[in-house]
One Martini backbone bead per residue (centre of mass of N, CA, C, O) as a GRO file, in nm:
protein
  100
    1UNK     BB    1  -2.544  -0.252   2.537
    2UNK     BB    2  -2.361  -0.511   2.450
    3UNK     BB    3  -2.152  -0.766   2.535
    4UNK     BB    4  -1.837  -0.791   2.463
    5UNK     BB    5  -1.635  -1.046   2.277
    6UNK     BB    6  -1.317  -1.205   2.365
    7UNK     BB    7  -1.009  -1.297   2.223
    8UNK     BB    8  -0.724  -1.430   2.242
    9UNK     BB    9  -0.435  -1.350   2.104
   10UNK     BB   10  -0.221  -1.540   1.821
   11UNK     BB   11   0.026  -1.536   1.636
   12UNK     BB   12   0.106  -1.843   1.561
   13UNK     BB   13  -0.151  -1.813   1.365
   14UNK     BB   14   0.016  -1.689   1.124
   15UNK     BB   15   0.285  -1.798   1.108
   16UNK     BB   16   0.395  -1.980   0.802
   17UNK     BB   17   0.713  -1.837   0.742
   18UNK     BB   18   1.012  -1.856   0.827
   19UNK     BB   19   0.992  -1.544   0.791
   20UNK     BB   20   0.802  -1.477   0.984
   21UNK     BB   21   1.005  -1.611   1.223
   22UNK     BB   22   1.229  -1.387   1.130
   23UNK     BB   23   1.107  -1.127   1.190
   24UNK     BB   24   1.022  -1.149   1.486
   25UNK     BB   25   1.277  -1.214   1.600
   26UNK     BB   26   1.451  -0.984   1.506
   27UNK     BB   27   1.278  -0.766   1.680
   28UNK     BB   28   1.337  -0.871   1.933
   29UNK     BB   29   1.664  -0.836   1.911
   30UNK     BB   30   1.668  -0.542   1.891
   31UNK     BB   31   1.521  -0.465   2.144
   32UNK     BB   32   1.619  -0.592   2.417
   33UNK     BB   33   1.421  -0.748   2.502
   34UNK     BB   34   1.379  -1.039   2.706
   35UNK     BB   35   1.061  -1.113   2.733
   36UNK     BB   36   1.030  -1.062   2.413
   37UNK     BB   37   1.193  -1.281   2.312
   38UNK     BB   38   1.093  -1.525   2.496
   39UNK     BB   39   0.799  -1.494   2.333
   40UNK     BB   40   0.912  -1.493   2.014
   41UNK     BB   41   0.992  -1.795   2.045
   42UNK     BB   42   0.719  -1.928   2.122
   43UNK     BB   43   0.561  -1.829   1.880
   44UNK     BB   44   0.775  -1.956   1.680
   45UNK     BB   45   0.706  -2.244   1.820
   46UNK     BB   46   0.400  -2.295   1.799
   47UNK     BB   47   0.409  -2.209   1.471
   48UNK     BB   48   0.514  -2.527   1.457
   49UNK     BB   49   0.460  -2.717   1.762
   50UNK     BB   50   0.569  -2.751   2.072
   51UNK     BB   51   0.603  -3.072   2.046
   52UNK     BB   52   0.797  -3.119   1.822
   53UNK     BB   53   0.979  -2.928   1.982
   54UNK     BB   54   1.004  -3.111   2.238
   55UNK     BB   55   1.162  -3.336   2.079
   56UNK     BB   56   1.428  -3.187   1.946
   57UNK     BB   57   1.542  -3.097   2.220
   58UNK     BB   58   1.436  -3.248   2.502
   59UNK     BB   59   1.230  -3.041   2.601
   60UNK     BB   60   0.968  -3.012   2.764
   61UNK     BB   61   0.665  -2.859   2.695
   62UNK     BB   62   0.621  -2.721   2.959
   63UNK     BB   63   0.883  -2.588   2.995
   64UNK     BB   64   0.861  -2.426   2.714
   65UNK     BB   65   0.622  -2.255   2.807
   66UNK     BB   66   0.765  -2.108   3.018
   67UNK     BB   67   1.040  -2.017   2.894
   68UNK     BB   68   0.855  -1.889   2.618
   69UNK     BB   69   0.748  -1.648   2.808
   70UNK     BB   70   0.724  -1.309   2.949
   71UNK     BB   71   0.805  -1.460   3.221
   72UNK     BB   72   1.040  -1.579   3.102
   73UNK     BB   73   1.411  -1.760   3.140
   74UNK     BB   74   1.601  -1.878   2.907
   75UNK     BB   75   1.834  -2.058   2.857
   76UNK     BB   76   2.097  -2.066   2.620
   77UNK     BB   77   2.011  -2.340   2.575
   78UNK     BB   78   1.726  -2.308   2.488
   79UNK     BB   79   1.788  -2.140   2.269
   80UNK     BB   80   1.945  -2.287   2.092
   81UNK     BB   81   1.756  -2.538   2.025
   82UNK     BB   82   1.521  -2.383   1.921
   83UNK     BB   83   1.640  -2.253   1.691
   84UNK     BB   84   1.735  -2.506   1.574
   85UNK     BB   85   1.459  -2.653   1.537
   86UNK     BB   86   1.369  -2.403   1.332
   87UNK     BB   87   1.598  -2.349   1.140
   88UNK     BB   88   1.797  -2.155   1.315
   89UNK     BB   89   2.014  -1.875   1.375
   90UNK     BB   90   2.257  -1.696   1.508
   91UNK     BB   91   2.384  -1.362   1.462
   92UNK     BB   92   2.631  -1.108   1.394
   93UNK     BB   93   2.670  -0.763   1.410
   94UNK     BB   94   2.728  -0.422   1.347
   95UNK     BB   95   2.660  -0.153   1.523
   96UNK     BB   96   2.771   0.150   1.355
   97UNK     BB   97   2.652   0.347   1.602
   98UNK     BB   98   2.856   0.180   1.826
   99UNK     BB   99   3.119   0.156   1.720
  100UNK     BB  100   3.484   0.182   1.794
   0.00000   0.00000   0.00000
């Protein structure tokens, strides 16, 4: 049996609609898991064009994929930054499960 050839996955090639970078986004906030926020904010960046998010932003781009990969750990401001530049904003709603 021959040797199999595989390519690393890139989600940011699929994502084409606000929509699919909305689905992205909410899974990672509620997952609550900030390396999965950290990279599904890149994955959402690559997906408009990493070049473009660093005009918009005024963050360099290679700075933005540090802090925007699973080992990444962007500062409130760049990720605010990031949201802006994709036309998101953050939101806050109450977990009825968890409400006082």
């Amino acid at each position: 049996m021959g040797k199999i050839e595989t390519t690393p996955f890139d989600a940011a090639k699929y994502i084409k609609t606000a929509e699919g970078v909305i689905e992205l986004l909410n899974d990672a906030f509620e997952s609550g898991h900030a390396p999965y926020i950290a990279n599904a904010l890149g994955v959402a960046a690559r997906s408009e064009g990493m070049s473009k998010i660093a005009k918009k932003t005024g963050v360099n781009r290679q700075a933005l994929y540090t802090a925007l990969s699973e080992d990444g750990n962007p500062t409130l401001e760049t990720l605010l930054k990031v949201m802006g530049a994709l036309g998101m904003k953050l939101k806050c709603e109450v977990d009825m499960g968890k409400a006082a």
